[in-house]
C-alpha positions as CSV (number, residue, x, y, z in Angstrom):
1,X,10.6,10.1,-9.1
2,X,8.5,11.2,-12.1
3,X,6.3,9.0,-14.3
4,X,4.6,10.3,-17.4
5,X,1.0,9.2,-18.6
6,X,-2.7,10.9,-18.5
7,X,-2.9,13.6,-15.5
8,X,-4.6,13.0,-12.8
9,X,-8.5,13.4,-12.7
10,X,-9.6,12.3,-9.1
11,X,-8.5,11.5,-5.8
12,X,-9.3,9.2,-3.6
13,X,-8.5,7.9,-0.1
14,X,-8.0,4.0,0.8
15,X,-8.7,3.5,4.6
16,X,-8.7,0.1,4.7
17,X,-11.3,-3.0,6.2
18,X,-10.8,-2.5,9.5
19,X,-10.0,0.4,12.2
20,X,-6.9,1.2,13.0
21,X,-4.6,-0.9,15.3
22,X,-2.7,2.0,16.1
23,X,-4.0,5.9,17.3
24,X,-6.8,7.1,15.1
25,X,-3.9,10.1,14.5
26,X,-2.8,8.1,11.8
27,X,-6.0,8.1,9.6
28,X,-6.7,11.6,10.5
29,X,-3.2,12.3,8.6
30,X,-3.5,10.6,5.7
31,X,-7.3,12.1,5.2
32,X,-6.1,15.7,6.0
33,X,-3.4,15.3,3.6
34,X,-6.1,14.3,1.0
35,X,-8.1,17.3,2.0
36,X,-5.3,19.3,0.0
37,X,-6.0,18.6,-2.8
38,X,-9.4,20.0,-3.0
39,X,-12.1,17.3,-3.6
40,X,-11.2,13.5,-2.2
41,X,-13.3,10.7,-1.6
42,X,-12.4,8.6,1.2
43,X,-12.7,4.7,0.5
44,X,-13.1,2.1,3.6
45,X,-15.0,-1.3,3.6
46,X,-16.0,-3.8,6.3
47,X,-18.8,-4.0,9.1
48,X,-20.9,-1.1,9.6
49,X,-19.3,-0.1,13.0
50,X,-15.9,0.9,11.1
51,X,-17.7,2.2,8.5
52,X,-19.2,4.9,10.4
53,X,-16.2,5.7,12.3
54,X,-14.4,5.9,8.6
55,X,-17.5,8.3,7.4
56,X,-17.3,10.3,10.9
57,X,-13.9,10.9,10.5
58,X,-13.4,11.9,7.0
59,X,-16.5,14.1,7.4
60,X,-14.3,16.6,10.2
61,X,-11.9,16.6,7.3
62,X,-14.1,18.1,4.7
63,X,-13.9,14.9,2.5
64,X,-16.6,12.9,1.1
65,X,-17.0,8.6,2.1
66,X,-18.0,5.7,0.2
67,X,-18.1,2.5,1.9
68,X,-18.4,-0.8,1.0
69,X,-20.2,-3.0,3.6
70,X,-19.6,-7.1,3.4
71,X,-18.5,-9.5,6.0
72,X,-15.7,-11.0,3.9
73,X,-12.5,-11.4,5.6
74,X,-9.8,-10.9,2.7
75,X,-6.3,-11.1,2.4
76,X,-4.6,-8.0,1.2
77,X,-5.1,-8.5,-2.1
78,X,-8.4,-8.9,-2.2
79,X,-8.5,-5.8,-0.6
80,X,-6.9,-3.8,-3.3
81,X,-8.9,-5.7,-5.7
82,X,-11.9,-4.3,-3.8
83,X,-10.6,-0.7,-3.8
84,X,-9.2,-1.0,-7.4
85,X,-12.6,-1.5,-8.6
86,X,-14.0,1.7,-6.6
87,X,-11.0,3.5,-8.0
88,X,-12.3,2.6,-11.3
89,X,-15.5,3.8,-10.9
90,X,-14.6,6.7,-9.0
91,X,-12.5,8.1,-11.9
92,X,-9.3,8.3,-9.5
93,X,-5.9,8.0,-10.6
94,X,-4.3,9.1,-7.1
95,X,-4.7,6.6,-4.3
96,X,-3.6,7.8,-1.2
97,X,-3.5,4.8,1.2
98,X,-3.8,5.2,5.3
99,X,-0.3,2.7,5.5
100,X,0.1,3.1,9.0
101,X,-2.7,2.1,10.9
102,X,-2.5,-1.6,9.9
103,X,0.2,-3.1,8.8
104,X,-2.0,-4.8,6.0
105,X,-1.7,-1.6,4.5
106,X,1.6,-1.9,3.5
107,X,1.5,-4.9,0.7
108,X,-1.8,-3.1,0.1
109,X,0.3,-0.1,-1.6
110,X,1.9,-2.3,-4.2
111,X,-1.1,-4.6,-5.0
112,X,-3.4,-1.4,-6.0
113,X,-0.4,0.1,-7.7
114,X,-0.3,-3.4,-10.0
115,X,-4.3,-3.6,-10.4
116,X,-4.4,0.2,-11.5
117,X,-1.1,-0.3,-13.6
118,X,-0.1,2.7,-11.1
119,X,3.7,4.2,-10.0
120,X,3.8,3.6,-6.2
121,X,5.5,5.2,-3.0
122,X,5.6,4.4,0.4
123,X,6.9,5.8,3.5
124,X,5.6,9.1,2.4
125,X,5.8,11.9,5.4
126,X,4.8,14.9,3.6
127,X,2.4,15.5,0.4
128,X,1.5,18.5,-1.3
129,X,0.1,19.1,-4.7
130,X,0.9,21.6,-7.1
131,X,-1.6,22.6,-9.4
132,X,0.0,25.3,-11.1
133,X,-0.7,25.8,-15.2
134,X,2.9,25.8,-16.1
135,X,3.9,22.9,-14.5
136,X,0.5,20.8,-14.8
137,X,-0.6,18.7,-12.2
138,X,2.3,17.6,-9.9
139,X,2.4,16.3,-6.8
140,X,5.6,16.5,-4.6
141,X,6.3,13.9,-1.9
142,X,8.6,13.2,0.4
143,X,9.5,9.9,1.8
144,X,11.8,7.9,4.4
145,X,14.2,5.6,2.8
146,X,16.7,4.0,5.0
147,X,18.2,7.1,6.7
148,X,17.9,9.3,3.9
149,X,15.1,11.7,2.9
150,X,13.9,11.9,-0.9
151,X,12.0,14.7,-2.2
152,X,9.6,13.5,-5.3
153,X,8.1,14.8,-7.9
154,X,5.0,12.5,-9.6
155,X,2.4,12.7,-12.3
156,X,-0.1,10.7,-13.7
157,X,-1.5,7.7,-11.7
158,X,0.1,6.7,-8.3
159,X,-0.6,4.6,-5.0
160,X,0.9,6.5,-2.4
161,X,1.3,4.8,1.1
162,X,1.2,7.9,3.7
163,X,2.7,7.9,7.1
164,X,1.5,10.8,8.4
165,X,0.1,11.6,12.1
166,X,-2.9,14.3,12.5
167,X,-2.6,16.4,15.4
168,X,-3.5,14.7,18.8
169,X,-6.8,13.6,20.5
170,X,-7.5,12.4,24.0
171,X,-10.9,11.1,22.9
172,X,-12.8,11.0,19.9
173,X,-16.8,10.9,20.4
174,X,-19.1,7.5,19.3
175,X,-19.3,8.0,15.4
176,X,-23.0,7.8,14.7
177,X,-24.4,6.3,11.4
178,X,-23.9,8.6,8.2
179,X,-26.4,9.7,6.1
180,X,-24.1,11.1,3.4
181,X,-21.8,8.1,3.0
182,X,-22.0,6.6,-0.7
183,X,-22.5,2.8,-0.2
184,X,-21.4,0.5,-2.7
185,X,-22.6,-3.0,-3.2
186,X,-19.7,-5.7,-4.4
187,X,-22.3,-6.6,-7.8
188,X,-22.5,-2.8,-9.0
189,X,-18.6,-2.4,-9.0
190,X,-18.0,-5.8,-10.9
191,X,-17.0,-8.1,-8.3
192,X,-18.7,-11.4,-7.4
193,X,-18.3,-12.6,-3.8
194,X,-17.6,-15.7,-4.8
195,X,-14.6,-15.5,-6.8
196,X,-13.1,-12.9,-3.9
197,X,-14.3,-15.5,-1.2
198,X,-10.9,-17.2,-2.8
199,X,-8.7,-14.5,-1.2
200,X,-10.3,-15.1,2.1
201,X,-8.0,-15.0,5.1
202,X,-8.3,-18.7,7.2
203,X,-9.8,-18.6,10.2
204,X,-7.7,-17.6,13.0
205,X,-6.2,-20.2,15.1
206,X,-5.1,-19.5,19.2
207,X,-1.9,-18.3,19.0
208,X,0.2,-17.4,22.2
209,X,-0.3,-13.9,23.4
210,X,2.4,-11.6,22.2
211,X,5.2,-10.1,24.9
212,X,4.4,-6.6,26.0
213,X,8.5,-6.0,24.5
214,X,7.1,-7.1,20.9
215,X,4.1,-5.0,21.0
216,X,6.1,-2.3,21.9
217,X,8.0,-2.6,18.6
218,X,5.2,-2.9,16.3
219,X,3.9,-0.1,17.5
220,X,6.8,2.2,17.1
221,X,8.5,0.5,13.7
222,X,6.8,3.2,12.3
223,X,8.4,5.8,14.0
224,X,12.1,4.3,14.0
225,X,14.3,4.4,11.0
226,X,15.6,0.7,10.2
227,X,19.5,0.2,10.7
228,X,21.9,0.3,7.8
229,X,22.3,-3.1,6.1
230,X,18.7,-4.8,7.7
């Protein structure tokens, strides 16, 4: 994959509106692999409690945090509208997005890529840039598709959906609130409540509680390449 355009002058992180569903190993992944490019800014909005675990976490990584706090509940794309409009004012054109912690994530990918008028890729399993004078700044990414393994090579601006799993934990300490995390109001990056209050998810109904079996394949659809033909 290669797209041509303006190269790429920031980077920054998408970590989404809530904490993860799945192990924390997942963010820690995606934010380590944004560590290598040099200087990232991790992106998560929400309630103050995942906002500190977002700031704690990118911290260990060497990456700066800017959060967004509201109470809004929004569907995924008022999400990306949300981190579209960071983006902007961040001066990123590479969007790495955390896609498997929630599965939210993944329309999220495509939604940013449209707002930003970005390439996407998903299912990406390894990232590395190459900053090299001769060949400009390149990223190359590999990705999962079907049973087959693509090796890609992108410039210019990008959403990238990463699947990747930081080394493991047995406990992660209480995140306590951060001092250095860039806080963004919705009015300074252009966005009125009001209008997003539109994407707003409706309120959750009881639903029956979900068989152990089916929780057990959520959790590991990440992990399992889909059969031929589904």
């Amino acid at each position: 994959m290669k797209r041509a355009g303006t190269e790429a002058s920031g980077v920054a992180v998408w970590l989404g509106a809530a904490s993860p569903m799945r192990s924390i190993r997942w963010l820690d992944g995606t934010l380590a692999a944004a560590a290598k490019f040099g200087s990232a800014t991790a992106v998560a909005a929400g309630d103050p409690t995942w906002l500190d675990l977002a700031a704690d976490r990118a911290n260990r990584a060497g990456l700066s945090c800017a959060g967004v706090p509201t109470e809004l509940q929004l569907d995924y794309l008022g999400w990306a509208q949300v981190m579209a409009a960071v983006a902007r004012q961040l001066g990123a054109s590479v969007i790495l997005v955390d896609e498997a912690s929630r599965p939210e994530r993944f329309p999220e990918v495509a939604a940013l890529a449209e707002l930003l008028d970005a390439a996407q890729l998903t299912h990406v399993i390894a990232l590395a840039p190459d900053q090299t004078k001769e060949r400009g700044a390149v990223i190359h990414a590999s990705r999962v598709s079907g049973h087959e393994l693509q090796t890609c090579r992108i410039r210019g601006s990008v959403v990238i959906g990463v699947r990747i799993a930081g080394p493991a934990i047995d406990e992660y300490p209480t995140p306590i609130p951060s001092a250095s995390m860039k806080r963004l109001d919705l009015a300074a990056l252009g966005l009125d409540p009001v209008v997003l209050g539109h994407r707003a998810l409706p309120p959750r109904t009881g639903q029956p509680t979900r068989r152990t079996v089916a929780r057990v394949a959520e959790y590991l659809a990440v992990h399992v390449l889909p059969r031929k033909g589904t």
